[in-house]
C-alpha positions in Angstrom: 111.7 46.7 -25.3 109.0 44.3 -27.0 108.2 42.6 -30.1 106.2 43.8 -33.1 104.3 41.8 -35.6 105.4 42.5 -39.2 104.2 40.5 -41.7 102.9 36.9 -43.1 103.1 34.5 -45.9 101.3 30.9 -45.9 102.8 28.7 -48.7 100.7 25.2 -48.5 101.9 23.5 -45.2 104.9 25.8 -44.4 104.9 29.6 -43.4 106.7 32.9 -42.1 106.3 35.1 -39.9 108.2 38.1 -39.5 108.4 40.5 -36.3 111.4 43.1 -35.0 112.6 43.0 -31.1 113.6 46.2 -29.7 116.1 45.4 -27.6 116.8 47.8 -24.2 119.4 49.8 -26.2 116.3 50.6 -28.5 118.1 48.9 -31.3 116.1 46.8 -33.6 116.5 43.3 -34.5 114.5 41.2 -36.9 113.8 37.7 -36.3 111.9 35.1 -38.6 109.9 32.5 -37.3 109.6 29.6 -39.8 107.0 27.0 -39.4 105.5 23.9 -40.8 101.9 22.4 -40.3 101.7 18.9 -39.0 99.2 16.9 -37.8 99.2 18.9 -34.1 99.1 22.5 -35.7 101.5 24.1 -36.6 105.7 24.0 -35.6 108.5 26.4 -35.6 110.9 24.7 -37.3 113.7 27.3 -37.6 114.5 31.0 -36.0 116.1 33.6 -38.2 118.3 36.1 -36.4 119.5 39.0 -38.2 119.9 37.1 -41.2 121.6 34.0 -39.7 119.5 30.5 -39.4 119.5 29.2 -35.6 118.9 25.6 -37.7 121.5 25.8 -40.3 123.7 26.6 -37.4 123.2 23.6 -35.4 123.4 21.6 -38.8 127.2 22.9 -39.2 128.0 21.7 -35.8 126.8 18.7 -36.0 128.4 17.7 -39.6 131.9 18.8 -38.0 131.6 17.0 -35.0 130.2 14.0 -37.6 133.1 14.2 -39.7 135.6 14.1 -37.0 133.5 11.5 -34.4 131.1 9.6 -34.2 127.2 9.4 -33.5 128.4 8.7 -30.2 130.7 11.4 -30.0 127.7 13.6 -31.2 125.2 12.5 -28.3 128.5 13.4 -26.0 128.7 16.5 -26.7 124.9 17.1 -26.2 124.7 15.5 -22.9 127.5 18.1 -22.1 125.2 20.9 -22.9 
């Protein structure tokens, strides 16, 4: 089980990074780590999974709890978590 380092890429104030997590089947899973420089350094700003965007995610949720509720509906449902 670990992580390995695969690659990089720097695009002006935002960049990837890339690495595979062997799991304790042995199987092996690639995650992206996307990040944005800000005045502190830099920020992940979104985790890739396999393909599927741990951000886009929570953006779903929160437009279908936004289209059926309310803001307050929305804070609910965090507090709950």
């Amino acid at each position: 089980m670990g992580v390995m380092f695969e690659s990089e890429t720097i695009e002006g104030g935002d960049a990837t990074v890339v690495t595979t997590l062997e799991t304790r089947a042995g199987e092996a899973v690639p995650v992206e780590y996307r990040m944005r420089r800000g005045d502190r350094g830099w920020t992940v700003v979104d985790v890739v999974v396999e393909g599927l965007s741990l951000a886009s995610s929570y953006r779903a949720q929160f437009l279908r709890v936004m289209q059926n509720g309310t803001y307050a509906d929305v804070l609910a449902r965090l507090r709950e978590r």
